[in-house]
N, C-alpha and C positions, 0 to 999 in steps of 0.2 A: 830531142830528148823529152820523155815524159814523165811530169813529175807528180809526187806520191805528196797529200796533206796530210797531217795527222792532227785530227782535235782534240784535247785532251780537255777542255772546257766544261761546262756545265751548261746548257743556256738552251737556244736553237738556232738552227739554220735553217738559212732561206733562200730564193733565188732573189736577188737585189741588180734590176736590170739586166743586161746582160755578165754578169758572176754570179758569186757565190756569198753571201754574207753570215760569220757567225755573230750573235748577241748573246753576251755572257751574261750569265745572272745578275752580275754588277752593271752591268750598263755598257760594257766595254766592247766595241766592235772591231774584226777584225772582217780582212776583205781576201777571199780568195780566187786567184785568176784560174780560170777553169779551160780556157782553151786549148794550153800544151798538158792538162790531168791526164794521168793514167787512170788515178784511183783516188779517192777520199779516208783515211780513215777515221771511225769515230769510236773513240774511248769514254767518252764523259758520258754524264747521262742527258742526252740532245737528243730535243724532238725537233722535227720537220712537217711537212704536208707534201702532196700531194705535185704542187705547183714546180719543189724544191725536185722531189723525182721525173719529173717530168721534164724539166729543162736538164738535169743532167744526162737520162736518157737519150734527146735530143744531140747532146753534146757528147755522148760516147764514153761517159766517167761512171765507173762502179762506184759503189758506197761497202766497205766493209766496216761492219757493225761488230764492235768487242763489248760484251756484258757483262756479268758476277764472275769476278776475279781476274777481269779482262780476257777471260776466254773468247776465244773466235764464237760468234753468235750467229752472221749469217752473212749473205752479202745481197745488195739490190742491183742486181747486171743490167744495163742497156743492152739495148737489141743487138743478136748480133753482125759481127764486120760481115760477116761471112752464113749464108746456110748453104747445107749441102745432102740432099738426103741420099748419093749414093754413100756419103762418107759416114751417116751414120748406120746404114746398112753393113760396110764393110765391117763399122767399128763392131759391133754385134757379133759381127759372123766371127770377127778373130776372138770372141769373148767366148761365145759356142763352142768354138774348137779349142780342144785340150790343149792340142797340141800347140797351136797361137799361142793361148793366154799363156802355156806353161813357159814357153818361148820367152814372152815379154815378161813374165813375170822375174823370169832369170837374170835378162840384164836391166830390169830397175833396179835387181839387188846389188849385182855386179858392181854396176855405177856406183852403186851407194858404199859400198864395200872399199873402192876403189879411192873415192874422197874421203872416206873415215882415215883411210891408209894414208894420205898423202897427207893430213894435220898431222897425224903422229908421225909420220916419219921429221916434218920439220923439226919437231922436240924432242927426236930421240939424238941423243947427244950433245945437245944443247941444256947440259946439267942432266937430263934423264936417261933412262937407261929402257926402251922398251922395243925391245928385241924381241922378248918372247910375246908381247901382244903382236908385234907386227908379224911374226909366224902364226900366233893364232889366226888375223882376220885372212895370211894368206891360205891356210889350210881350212877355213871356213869359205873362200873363194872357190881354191880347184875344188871344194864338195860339190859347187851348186849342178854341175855335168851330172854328177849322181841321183840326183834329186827326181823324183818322177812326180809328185805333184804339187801343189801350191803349199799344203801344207806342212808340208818339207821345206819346201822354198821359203817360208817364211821362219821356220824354225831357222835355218840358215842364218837369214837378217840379224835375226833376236839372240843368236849367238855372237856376232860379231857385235852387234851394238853392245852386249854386255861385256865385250874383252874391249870396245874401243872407250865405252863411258868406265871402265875400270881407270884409267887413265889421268882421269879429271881432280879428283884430290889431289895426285903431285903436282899438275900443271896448275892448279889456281893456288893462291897463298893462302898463308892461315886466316883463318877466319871463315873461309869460304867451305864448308863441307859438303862435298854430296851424298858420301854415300848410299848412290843407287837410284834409279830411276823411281820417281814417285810423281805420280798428279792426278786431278781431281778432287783433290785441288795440292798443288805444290808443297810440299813439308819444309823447304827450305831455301834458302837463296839462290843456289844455283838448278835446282830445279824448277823453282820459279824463272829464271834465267832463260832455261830450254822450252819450257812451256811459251812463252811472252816471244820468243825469237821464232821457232816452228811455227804457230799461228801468223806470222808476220809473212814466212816464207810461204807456208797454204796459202794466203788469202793474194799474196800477187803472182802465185802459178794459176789460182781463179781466173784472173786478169788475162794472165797469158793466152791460157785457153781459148777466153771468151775469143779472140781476137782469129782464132781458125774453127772449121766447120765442125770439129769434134764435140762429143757431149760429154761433158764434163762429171755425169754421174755412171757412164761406163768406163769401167777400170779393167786391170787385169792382177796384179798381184794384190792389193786389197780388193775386199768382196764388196760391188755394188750393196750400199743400204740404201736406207730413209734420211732423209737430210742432212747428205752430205756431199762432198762433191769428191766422189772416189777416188777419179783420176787424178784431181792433185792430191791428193796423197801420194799417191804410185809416184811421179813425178817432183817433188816434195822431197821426196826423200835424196834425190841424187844431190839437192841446193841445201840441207842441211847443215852439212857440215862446213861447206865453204862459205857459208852466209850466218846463220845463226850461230853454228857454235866457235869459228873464228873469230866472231865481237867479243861474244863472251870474254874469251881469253886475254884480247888484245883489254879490251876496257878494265878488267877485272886486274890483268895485270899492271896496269897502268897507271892505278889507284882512281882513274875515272869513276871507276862504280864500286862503292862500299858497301859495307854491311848497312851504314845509315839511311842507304835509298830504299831499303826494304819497310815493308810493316806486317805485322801477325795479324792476320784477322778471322777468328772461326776455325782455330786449329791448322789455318794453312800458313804460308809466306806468299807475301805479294811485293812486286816493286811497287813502291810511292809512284806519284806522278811525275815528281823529279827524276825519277831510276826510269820512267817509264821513257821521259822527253830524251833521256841522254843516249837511250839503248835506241830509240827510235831515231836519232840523229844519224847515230855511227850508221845505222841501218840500212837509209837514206845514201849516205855517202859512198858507201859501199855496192850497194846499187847501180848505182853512177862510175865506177871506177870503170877502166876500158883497157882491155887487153889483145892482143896480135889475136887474132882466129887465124889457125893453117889452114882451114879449109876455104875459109872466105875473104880468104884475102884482104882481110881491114881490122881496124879497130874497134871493137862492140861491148860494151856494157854488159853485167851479168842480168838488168832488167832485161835486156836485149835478148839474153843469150836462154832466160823462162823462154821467151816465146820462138826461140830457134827450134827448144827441145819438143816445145808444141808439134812444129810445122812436121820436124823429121818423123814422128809418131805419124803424123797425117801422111806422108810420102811411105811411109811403109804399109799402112793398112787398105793406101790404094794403090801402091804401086808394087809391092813385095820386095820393095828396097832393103836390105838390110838392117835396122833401127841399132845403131851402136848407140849406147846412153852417155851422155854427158861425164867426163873423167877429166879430172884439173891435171892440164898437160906441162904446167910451168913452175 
């Protein structure tokens, strides 16, 4: 198993022999073991050198960096496990072809359509009553056959996600309102929420990626830009809902996370640091949880199960396997 730091500190880090050391502003040191890392993350405002990139590098451990308002800010990759330049060639060519991208672009949303459905369904009768969402995301499903290009396809998405985030004022208690998707910054606690959770999910489908020969800024249902890593987005989206917006609920329901871990800053909402360490704990553990695979015959982790969704990408683009997306089967 590989595990995930989060610093939430002030201070720098550095490489201290062979680890990781953070020194906080106050003097206070902590020691992080870096051999079983997957990844680093850093929240606070912590500076490093050159030295500190260099042995993680060596050591195979990303750093994803969160800046103003904790938003995902970048990440610094060691080299990768793997190159392969017919695989980025393939990836291209399926990027090229309409018919590919329009292809894949279908079942990221599928998938993603698919675990939206399977949160609501847990909570439909369980005090709720959402029958007629769960026909909407199904009749925004059988559409996507209809669909003939990307920007269809994504219409698609942005119709479901608004009948699935329609959902979220009855499932969180009072105090917690959404109404509606907002960020750039977060208007309110549960938006803040979804923002601070999605970043966490982006930045270890990063991870995953790096770990197979694919380039991680060719995508197919979002549009290759500038500094971004497209393809987790694409992929992103299918761990959503069963990773970020399942904590939510649980913590939120559970009185773990209150309105008190929040703070306004700038017209926005933000979690505190305490809302930041508790969401990033559950986050962690959840991570780590291990579930039967029918296909593979074992027990895997949903970190695990980022880098499965990697590999079967990759078996499709070079082998014309099938690519079925990721859908919570339990």
């Amino acid at each position: 198993m590989n595990d995930n730091y989060h610093v939430f500190s002030d201070g720098r880090i550095e490489r201290q022999d062979d680890t990781v050391r953070v020194v906080t502003d106050d003097g206070e040191k902590k020691y992080l073991p870096v051999e079983n890392a997957e990844a680093i993350f850093l929240h606070g405002q912590i500076e490093y050198n050159t030295r500190f990139v260099s042995f993680l590098n060596q050591e195979g451990v990303a750093v994803h960096v969160f800046g103003w308002h904790d938003h995902y800010a970048g990440s610094i990759m060691p080299k990768r496990g793997q190159t392969s330049g017919q695989t980025i060639v393939d990836q291209v060519r399926a990027y090229d072809d309409p018919d590919h991208r329009l292809e894949l672009a279908k079942a990221f949303v599928d998938g993603s359509i698919h675990n939206m459905r399977s949160n609501i369904t847990y909570y439909n009768g369980r005090g709720h009553d959402f029958e007629h969402v769960l026909e909407e995301l199904d009749d925004a499903r059988a559409s996507l056959d209809g669909m003939g290009t990307i920007d269809e396809t994504m219409g698609v998405e942005a119709r479901a996600r608004k009948a699935y985030y329609s959902t979220f004022d009855e499932i969180l208690p009072e105090g917690f309102v959404f109404g509606g998707r907002q960020y750039n910054p977060p208007n309110n606690e549960v938006n803040s929420l979804i923002s601070f959770g999605n970043s966490l999910v982006y930045a270890n489908v990063v991870s995953a990626i790096r770990s197979t020969a694919l380039d991680p800024t060719v995508s197919y249902l979002h549009e290759p830009g500038e500094r971004r890593y497209s393809l987790a987005l694409d992929i992103a989206d299918l761990f959503k809902p069963l990773l970020a917006d399942r904590i939510i609920f649980r913590l939120v329901n559970r009185g773990q996370l209150t309105t008190d871990d929040f703070e306004d800053d700038m017209n926005s909402c933000l979690l505190n640091e305490g809302g930041r360490k508790t969401y990033s704990k559950a986050y962690e553990e959840t991570l780590d949880e291990t579930i039967d695979h029918p296909d593979l015959g074992k027990r895997v982790s949903y970190q695990y199960l980022l880098r499965v969704e990697a590999y079967k990408l990759k078996k499709y683009l070079l082998t014309g396997e099938e690519y079925v997306p990721f859908r919570r089967w339990w």
